[in-house]
N, C-alpha and C positions, 0 to 999 in steps of 0.2 A: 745865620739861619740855623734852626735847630733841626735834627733829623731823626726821628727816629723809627724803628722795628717793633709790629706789634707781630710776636707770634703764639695764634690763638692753637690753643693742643687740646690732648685728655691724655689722663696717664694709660688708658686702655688701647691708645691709636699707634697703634704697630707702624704704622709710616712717619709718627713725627719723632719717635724713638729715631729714626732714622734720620730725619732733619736736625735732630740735636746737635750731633758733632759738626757739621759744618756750620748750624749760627753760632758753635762754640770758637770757631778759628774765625769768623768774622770779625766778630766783637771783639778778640782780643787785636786784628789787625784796624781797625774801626772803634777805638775809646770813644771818638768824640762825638758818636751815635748811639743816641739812647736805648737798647733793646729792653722790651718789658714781653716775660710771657705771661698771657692770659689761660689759664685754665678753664675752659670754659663750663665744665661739671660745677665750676666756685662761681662761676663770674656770668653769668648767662645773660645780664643786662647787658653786658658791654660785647660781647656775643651778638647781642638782636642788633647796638647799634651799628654796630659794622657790616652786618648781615651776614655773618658767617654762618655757611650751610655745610662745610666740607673741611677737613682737619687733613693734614693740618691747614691752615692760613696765613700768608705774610702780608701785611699791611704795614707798605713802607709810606712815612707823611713826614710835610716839613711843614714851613711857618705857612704855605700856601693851604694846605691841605692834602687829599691823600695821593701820591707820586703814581704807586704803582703796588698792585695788588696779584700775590702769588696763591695757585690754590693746589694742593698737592705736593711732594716733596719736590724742592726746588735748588738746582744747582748751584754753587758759589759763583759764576763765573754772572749769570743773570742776576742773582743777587748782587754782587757788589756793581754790575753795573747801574740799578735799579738806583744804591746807595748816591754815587755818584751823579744821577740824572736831576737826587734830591738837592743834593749840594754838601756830601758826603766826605 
């Protein structure tokens, strides 16, 4: 089963500058989860279809669909349980 991290940002949002470092020690403990950041100033479509209203955004989804949805900076300890819950 595939899993991965969508984290929706802007480069103006003072609090995902702050979620950086921790999806950075995620990812590197979690290879075989795909993280993609979305910009959403770039990407606004994909923005509407996730409904993201509040940055930053984690949207964790596996083959099922979406697991479990973060909205503001968000801990490592809830995230990698999130990881986990997908089949991480």
């Amino acid at each position: 089963m595939s899993v991965n991290l969508k984290d929706f940002y802007a480069d103006w949002c003072g609090p995902c500058k702050t979620q950086d470092p921790i999806l950075e020690e995620i990812s590197e403990d979690y290879p075989e989860v795909g993280f993609e950041k979305v910009n959403v100033d770039e990407d606004q479509e994909t923005a509407n279809e996730y409904q993201v209203r509040s940055l930053p955004t984690l949207v964790i989804e596996n083959d099922d669909g979406i697991v479990e949805r973060f909205v503001g900076v968000t801990q490592r300890d809830d995230i990698e349980s999130a990881l986990q819950k997908a089949g991480a």
